[in-house]
ZALUM-578885 format. One record per residue (C-alpha): z, x, y. Coordinates in steps of 0.5 Angstrom, whole numbers, plus 500, padded with zeros to 3 digits. Last residue first. Layout:
<sites>
ZXY;...
</sites>
This chain:
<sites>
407639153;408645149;414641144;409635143;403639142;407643136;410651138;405655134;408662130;415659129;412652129;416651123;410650118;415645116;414645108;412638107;404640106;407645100;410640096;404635096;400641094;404642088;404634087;397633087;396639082;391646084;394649089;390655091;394658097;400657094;400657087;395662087;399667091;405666087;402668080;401662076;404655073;403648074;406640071;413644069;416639066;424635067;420630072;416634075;418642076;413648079;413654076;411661080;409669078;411674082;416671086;420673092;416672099;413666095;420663094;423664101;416661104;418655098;424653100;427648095;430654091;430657084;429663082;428666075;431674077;429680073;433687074;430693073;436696076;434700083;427696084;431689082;437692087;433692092;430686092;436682091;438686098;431684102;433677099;441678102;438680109;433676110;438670108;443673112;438673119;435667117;442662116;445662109;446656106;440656102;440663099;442661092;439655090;440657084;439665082;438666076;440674075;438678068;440685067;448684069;452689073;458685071;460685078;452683081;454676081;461676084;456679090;452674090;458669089;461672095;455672099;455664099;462664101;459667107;455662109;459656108;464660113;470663111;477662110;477656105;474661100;481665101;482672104;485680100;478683100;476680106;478687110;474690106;467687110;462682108;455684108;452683101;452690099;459692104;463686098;459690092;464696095;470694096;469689090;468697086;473701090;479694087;475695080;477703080;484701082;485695077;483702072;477702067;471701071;468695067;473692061;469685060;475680063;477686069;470686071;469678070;476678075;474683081;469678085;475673084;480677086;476679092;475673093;482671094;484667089;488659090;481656092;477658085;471659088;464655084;466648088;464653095;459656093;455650092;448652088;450657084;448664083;448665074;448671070;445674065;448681061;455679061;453673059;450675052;456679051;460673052;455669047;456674042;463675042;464668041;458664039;451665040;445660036;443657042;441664045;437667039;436675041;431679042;431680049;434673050;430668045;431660048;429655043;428648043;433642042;438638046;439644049;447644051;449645058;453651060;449655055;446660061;439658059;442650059;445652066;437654069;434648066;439643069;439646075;431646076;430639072;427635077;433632081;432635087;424636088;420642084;420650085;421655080;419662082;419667076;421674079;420680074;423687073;422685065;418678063;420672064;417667058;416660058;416654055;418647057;419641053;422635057;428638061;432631065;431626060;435621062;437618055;437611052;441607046;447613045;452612041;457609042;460604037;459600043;451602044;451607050;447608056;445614059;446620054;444626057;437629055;435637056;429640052;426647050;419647047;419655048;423659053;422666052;427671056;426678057;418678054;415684052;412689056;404688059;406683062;409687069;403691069;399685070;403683076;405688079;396689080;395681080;401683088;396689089;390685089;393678092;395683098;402685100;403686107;407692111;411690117;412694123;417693128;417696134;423701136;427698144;434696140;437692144;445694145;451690142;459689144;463687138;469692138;466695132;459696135;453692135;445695134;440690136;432688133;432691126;439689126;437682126;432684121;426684118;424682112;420686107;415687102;411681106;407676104;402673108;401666113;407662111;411669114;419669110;424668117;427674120;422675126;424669129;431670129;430678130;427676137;433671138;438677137;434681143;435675148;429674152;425669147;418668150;413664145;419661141;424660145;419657152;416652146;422651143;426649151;431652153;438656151;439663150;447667148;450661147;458664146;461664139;460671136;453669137;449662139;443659141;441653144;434650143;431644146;427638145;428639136;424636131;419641128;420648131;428647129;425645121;421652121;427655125;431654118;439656120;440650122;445645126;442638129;445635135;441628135;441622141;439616139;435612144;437606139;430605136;426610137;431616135;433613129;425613127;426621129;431622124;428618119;422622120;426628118;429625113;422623109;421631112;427634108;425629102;419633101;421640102;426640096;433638101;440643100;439646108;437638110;443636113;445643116;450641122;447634123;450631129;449623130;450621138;448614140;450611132;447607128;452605124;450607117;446613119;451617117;453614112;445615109;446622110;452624105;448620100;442624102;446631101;450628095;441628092;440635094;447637090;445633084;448627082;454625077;459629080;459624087;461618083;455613081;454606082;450606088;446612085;444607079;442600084;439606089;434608082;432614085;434617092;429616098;433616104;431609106;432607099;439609099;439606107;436600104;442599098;447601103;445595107;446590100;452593099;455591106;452584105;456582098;463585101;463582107;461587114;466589121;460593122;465599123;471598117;465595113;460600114;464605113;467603106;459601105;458609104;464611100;463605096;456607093;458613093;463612087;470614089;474618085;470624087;471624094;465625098;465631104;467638100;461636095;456634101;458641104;454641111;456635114;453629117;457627122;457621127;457618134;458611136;460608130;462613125;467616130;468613136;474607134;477614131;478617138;483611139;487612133;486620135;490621142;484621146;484628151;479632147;474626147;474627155;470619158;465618162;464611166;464604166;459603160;460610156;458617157;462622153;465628156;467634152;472638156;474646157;480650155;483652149;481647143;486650138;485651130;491651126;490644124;484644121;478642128;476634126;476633134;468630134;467635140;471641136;467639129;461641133;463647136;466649130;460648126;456653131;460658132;456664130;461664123;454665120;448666124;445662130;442656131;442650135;438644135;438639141;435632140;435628146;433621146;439619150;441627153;445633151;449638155;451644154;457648156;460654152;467658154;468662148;468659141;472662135;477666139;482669134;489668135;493673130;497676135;500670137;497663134;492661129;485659130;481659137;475654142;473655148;469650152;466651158;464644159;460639153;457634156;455628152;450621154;447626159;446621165;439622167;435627171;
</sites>
C-alpha cells in the first residue's frame, strides 16, 4: 500500500473547559491516499465538520485538540499539522489543501466582490499579477458553470443565489490545485444539474494532480457516485468504515442500516421514511442498542396518488398566481432609470389547492426563490396577481398585510443569516408569537417553544442557546420550528431540508407530513432535490428561466418527462448507487 498522503491518528477533539467540556470528536484514526476520495456520513453534530476543521486547524478558540496526530505527507518526510504554529500552517492551507465550506454566506465577506475574493487566493498562492489572476478566475466560474462569469466577477456575494455562492465558494477551492481538497457539504445548495458538472469537476481534479478529496454528505446518492471509501460517523466516533460497495450491500452497524434506508427510494413513493430510530434505540446517557423489528414501508400507487389528487381540486383554490412577474433593474440610465432588467419571474400562473403539496424544481437561479419571496411580499411583483383564500395579496398593507403573514409562512434557504445571532432560539421561536398575541402569557409562549423545539427533535435545554452554537443542521430545525409558531395555514418551504443529513431530513419530511394531515396545511416546496420533492409533492412545476416550462402530478413529471430540460434534470439525480453500487465501486 502507498504512503497515505494524510493520516489522522486517535484524534480526539472537545469545546470548553472544566465542567462544561464536551467531547465532540473521540479517538478516530483514518487514513486518505493520493487519488483517493473518502466520503463521510453521519448526522448532524456527528462530528464530521469538526474532524475536518480540526485537520486544517481552523477549530473556534474554545475548541481543543485533546489527543491525537494529523500526519501530512510531504517531500523528505511527514509532517503533524496540529504541531505547526499558525503563520507556517497558513503556507498548507489554499495551496496544498483546501476547504470548500458548507455555509457559503458565512464564508464570503460582503464587502468584497467574489471575483476578488477567489483571485485574492490565487495571487497570495500562485504569486499571480493582477490582470492573469482575473483571467484564471474567469476559467474557474465558467469551470463551475456560473453565468455570465464577467458579471458574477464583479458581483458582491448578496447579489447571487445561494447555489451560485456555493459554486463561488468551489472555484476557490479549486484555484490552487490542491493535493488534499475537503469538501464538507459542497454540493448540499446545488440543483441536480450543476451538482454532477461538480462532481465531474471533482473527478477531472483527481486525474491531474492525483488529488486526494475528503467529501462530507448527508446525500448517500452522492457518496455512491464519487467515493472509494466510507467512513461513518455518530456521537463523534467512526462507528463502520469501508469500501461503498461493502457499505451499502452489507452494512454492520445498525444506524448505517437506517442511513441507507432513510433516504427518498427513486423507484416508488413511499407514505413514509424510515428512520434511524427505526433501526436503533439510544439512551439519556448516549448508549444505543439495535433494534431487531422489520421494517415495512407502504408504497403509493399512481392510482391512489390521481385519487388524492382529484379529491384535493375539487375545493377552490388557496393561492392563485396568475401573470405574475419579477424583474430587477440591471443597468440604469444616469437619471436612473432602468435600461435593462434580469427578469427573474416572466409570467406565472398557478393555483395551489388546500392540504396540498406543489413541488417547484428548477436549476439555481431559475426564479424558485424569488417567486416564493414575491408570494410573501418580500420582493415587489413587477406586475400580475396573487389572490390568497380571497384575498389580493399585493394590495395588502399594514394590519392586512401582517394578518396575511401570520397565516403564510416562509422556511428559508440559509438558516444561519435567517437567525438573529444575538437571541437565543427559543427567543427567536417565541417572538412572532408574542408579535401577534398567540398563547396569552410569556410562559405559556415559553410551554409552547419547548414544545415545538421536541417537534422538530432539538432538546429544552436549547431554549436558552445561540445559533452559532449549533450545527448547519440544527439551526435548520429552528427555523421550521419558528415557522410553525404562528400556527400557520400556508408554508413555502425554500430549500428547507437541504442542510439536513438523511436520517433528520426523513425525520423533518415525515413531520411536515404530519403536521399537513393534523392542520390541513398547504406547502410550495421548493428544493434541488427532486427524490425529496416526489416523496412530498402531489403535483410538480419545474422552473426555466424565471417560466415554468412544465407542469403535472409527481408521478407523471418524473417517470414521464415530457420537456428536454425536465429529463435533463432528473438524468442528473445521483441515482445514488444506494440500491446498486456503480461497476467501478464493485470492482
Amino acid at each position: 500500500m502507498a504512503t497515505p498522503l494524510l493520516s489522522v491518528e486517535h484524534l480526539s477533539v472537545s469545546f470548553g473547559a472544566g465542567k462544561h467540556q464536551q467531547a465532540a470528536v473521540r479517538d478516530i484514526s483514518f487514513h486518505i491516499q493520493p487519488g483517493e476520495t473518502v466520503g463521510v456520513v453521519g448526522e448532524s453534530g456527528s462530528g464530521k465538520s469538526v474532524t475536518s476543521l480540526s485537520i486544517m486547524g481552523l477549530l473556534p478558540p474554545n475548541g481543543q485538540i485533546d489527543d491525537g496526530r494529523v500526519l501530512w505527507q510531504q517531500q523528505g518526510g511527514e509532517v503533524d499539522l496540529t504541531q505547526l504554529p499558525p503563520r507556517q500552517l497558513r503556507q498548507y492551507r489554499g495551496k496544498e489543501m483546501a476547504m470548500i465550506f458548507q455555509e457559503p454566506m458565512t464564508s464570503l465577506n460582503p464587502v468584497f466582490t467574489c471575483g476578488y475574493q477567489v483571485a485574492e487566493a490565487i495571487r497570495v498562492h500562485e504569486k499571480m499579477g493582477a490582470t492573469a489572476a482575473k483571467a484564471r478566475v474567469l476559467e474557474l466560474f465558467k469551470q463551475v458553470r456560473l453565468p455570465d462569469p464577467e458579471r458574477m466577477y464583479k458581483s458582491y456575494p448578496h447579489e447571487l443565489s445561494g447555489g451560485q455562492k456555493q459554486r463561488v465558494m468551489i472555484a476557490m477551492a479549486l484555484s490552487c490545485q490542491p493535493r488534499l481538497l475537503i469538501a464538507d457539504e459542497p454540493t448540499t445548495a446545488l440543483d441536480v444539474t450543476v451538482q454532477k458538472a461538480i462532481l465531474e469537476l471533482l473527478q477531472e481534479l483527481k486525474d491531474e494532480v492525483q488529488a486526494a478529496i475528503l467529501f462530507i454528505t448527508h446525500d448517500l446518492g452522492v457518496i455512491g457516485d464519487i467515493a472509494d471509501r466510507v467512513l461513518v460517523m455518530y456521537q463523534g466516533q467512526i462507528v463502520e468504515q469501508g469500501t461503498v460497495s461493502a457499505l451499502f450491500k452489507q452494512p454492520q452497524h445498525p444506524y448505517t442500516k437506517g442511513l441507507l434506508a432513510c433516504r427518498p427510494p427513486l423507484s416508488a413513493r413511499v407514505e413514509r421514511l424510515p428512520t434511524v430510530s427505526d433501526f436503533m434505540e439510544v439512551s439519556k446517557d448516549g448508549a444505543w442498542s439495535e433494534k431487531n423489528n422489520s421494517i415495512h414501508t407502504s408504497t403509493i400507487s399512481k392510482v391512489q396518488a390521481q385519487q388524492r389528487l382529484t379529491k384535493l381540486q375539487e375545493n377552490a383554490p388557496i393561492l392563485s398566481v396568475s401573470g405574475l412577474n419579477t424583474w430587477f433593474p440591471k443597468e440604469k440610465t444616469w437619471l436612473g432609470q432602468p435600461k435593462s432588467f434580469v427578469k427573474a419571474v416572466q409570467d406565472v400562473s398557478f393555483d395551489v389547492y388546500p392540504g396540498e403539496t406543489l413541488g417547484l424544481v428548477g436549476e439555481s437561479g431559475c426564479g424558485k426563490t424569488t417567486l416564493g419571496r414575491t408570494i410573501m411580499r418580500l420582493l415587489p411583483a413587477t406586475s400580475g396577481s396573487i389572490t390568497f383564500n380571497g384575498q389580493d395579496v399585493l394590495a395588502a398593507e399594514g394590519s392586512a398585510l401582517r394578518a396575511l403573514r401570520k397565516q403564510v409562512q416562509i422556511i428559508f434557504q440559509d438558516p444561519y443569516s435567517s437567525l438573529n445571532p444575538r437571541m437565543p432560539i427559543g427567543k427567536a421561536i417565541q417572538e412572532p408569537m408574542a408579535v401577534h398575541g398567540l398563547h396569552g402569557t410569556a410562559d405559556k409562549r415559553k410551554q409552547q417553544t419547548i414544545q415545538l423545539l421536541e417537534q422538530v427533535g432539538l432538546r429544552p435545554e436549547h431554549y436558552d442557546r445561540y445559533p452559532h452554537e449549533f450545527s448547519g443542521g440544527q439551526r435548520q430545525r429552528i427555523c421550521i420550528a419558528r415557522a410553525l409558531a404562528l400556527q400557520p395555514r400556508f408554508i413555502i418551504c425554500d430549500e428547507s431540508v437541504s442542510a439536513l443529513d438523511v436520517s433528520v431530513q426523513a425525520q423533518v419530511l415525515n413531520l411536515l407530513l404530519d403536521l399537513q394531515q393534523t392542520y390541513n396545511l398547504t406547502y410550495i416546496f421548493i428544493s434541488h432535490d427532486l427524490s425529496v420533492v416526489y416523496f412530498m409533492a402531489d403535483r410538480i412545476a419545474v422552473m426555466q428561466e424565471g417560466r415554468i416550462v412544465e407542469m403535472g402530478p409527481g408521478y407523471e413529471i418524473y417517470h414521464d418527462p415530457k420537456q428536454p430540460y425536465t429529463q435533463q434534470l432528473i438524468e442528473a439525480i445521483p441515482k445514488g448507487n444506494v440500491d446498486a453500487p456503480t461497476e467501478r465501486h464493485a470492482e
